[in-house]
C-alpha positions as CSV (number, residue, x, y, z in Angstrom):
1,X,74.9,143.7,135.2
2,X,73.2,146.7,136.1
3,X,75.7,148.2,137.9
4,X,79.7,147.5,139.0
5,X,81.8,148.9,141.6
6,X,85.3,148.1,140.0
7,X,88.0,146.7,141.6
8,X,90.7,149.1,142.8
9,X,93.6,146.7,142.9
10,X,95.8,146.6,139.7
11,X,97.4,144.1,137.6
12,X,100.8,143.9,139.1
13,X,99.2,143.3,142.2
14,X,97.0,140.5,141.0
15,X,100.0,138.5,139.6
16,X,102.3,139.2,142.6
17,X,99.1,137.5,144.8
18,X,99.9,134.6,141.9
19,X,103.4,134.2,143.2
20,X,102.5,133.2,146.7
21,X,102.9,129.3,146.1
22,X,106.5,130.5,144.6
23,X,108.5,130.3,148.3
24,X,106.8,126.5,149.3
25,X,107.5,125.2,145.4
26,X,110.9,126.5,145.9
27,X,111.5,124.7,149.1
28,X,109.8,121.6,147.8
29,X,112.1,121.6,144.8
30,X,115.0,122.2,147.1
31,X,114.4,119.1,149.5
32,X,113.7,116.9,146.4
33,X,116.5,114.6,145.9
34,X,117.4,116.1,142.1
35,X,115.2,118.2,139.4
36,X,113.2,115.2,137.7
37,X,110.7,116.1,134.8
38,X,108.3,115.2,137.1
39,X,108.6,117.8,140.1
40,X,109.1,120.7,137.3
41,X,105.8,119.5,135.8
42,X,104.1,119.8,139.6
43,X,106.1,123.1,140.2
44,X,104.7,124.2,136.4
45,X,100.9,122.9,137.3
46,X,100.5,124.9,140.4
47,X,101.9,127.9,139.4
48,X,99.2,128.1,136.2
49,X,97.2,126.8,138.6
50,X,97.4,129.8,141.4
51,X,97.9,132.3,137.8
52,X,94.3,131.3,136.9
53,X,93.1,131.6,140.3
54,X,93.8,134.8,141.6
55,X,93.5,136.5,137.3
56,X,90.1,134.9,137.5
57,X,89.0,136.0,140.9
58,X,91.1,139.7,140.4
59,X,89.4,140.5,137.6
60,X,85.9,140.2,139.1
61,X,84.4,143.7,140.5
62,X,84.3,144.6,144.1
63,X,80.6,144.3,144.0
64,X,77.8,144.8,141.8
65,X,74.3,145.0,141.1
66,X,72.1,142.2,139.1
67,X,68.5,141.4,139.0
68,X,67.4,143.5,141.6
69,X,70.6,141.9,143.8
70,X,73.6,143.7,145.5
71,X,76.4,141.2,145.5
72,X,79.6,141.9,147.3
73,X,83.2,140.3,147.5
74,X,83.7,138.5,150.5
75,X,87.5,137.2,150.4
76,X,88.9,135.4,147.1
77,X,85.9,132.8,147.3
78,X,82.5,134.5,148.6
79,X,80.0,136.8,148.0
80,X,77.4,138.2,149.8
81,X,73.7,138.5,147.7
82,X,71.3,140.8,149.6
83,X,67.8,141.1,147.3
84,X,66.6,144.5,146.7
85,X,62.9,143.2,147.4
86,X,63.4,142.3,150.5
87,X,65.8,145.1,152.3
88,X,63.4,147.1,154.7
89,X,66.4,149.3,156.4
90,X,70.0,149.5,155.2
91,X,73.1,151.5,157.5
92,X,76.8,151.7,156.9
93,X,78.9,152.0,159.8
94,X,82.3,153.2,159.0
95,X,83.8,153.4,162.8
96,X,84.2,149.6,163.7
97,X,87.2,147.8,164.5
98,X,88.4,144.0,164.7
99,X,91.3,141.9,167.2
100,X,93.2,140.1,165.3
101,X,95.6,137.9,166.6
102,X,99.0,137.8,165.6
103,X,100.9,135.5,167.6
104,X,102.2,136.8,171.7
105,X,100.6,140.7,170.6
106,X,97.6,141.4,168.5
107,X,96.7,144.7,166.6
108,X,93.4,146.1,166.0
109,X,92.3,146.5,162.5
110,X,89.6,149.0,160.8
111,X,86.5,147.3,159.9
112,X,83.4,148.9,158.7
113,X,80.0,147.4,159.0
114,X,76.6,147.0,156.4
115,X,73.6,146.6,158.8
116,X,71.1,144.8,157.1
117,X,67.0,145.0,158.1
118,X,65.4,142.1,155.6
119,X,61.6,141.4,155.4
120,X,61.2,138.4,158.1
121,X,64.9,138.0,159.5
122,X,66.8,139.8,162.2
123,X,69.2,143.0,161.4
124,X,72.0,141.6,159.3
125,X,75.2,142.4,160.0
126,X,77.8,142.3,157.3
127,X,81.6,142.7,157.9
128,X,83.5,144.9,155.6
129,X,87.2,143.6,156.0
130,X,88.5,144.9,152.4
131,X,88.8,148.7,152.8
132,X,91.4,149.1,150.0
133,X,88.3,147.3,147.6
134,X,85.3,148.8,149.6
135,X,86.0,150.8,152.5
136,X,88.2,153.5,150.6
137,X,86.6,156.6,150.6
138,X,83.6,154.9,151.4
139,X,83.5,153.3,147.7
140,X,80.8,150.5,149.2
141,X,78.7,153.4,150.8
142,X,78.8,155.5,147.6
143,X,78.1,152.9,145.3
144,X,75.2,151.2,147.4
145,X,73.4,154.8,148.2
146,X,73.9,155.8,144.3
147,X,72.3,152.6,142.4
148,X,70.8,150.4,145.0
149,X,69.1,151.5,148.3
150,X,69.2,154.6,150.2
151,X,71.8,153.7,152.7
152,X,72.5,155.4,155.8
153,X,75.9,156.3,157.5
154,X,77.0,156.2,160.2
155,X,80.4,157.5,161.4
156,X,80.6,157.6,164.9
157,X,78.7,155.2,167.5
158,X,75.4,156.4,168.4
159,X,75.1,157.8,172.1
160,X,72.0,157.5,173.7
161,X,71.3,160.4,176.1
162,X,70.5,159.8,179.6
163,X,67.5,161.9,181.5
């Protein structure tokens, strides 16, 4: 790799992610009729399973930079791969906001934005949910302007005059 942003999530909070299949497994166990060899091998099998899982994915950087290729997290499974050879205009929009719905009331997160211009597409425009990973002090900003492309920010919304 040419370059890596590093993940800024530690270990204990890794294998506390691991645990999540703990409460269901637990309930499971509960509603089963008596602790047969057989449950603790399924309880035993998911819980290496979800260990492996989130170690595996945890211990991969926030993003980096292969090949002439930015790649970024996206969640636990995804990345995003935007080709160096291709980007014609790059910003980073740090002042965006998402609704997320949380039952009767939702709440507004902060979100910040990679706008994307690629040789024969439309502007690209890349969600950045993760700001503990890549929003922090504008870790995904910093480390895109400093080995890949010279990004522009943006930290307010753009107001157009009016004559």
């Amino acid at each position: 790799m040419d370059a890596v942003l590093p993940r800024e999530r530690n270990y204990i909070q890794i294998f506390m992610a691991s645990l999540a299949p703990l409460p269901f497994l637990l309930f499971v166990v509960a509603q089963a009729k008596g602790l047969s060899a057989f449950t603790l091998i399924i309880v035993l099998v998911v819980m290496l399973a979800s260990f492996v899982f989130w170690f595996k994915n945890g211990m991969k950087p926030s993003a980096w930079i292969k090949a002439g290729s930015l790649y970024i997290r996206d969640g636990a499974f995804g990345e995003i791969c935007i080709p160096r050879n291709k980007v014609q205009f790059m910003r980073y929009e740090s002042f965006h906001s998402q609704y997320i719905s949380k039952g009767r009331t939702g709440e507004t997160v902060a979100m910040h934005k990679l706008l994307v211009k690629m040789e024969g597409f439309q502007e690209w425009e890349v969600p950045i949910k993760d700001l503990v990973e890549l929003g922090a002090d504008l870790r995904l900003y910093k480390f895109i302007k400093d080995n890949f492309y010279d990004v522009v920010l943006a930290k307010k919304p753009y107001q157009s005059r009016q004559v």
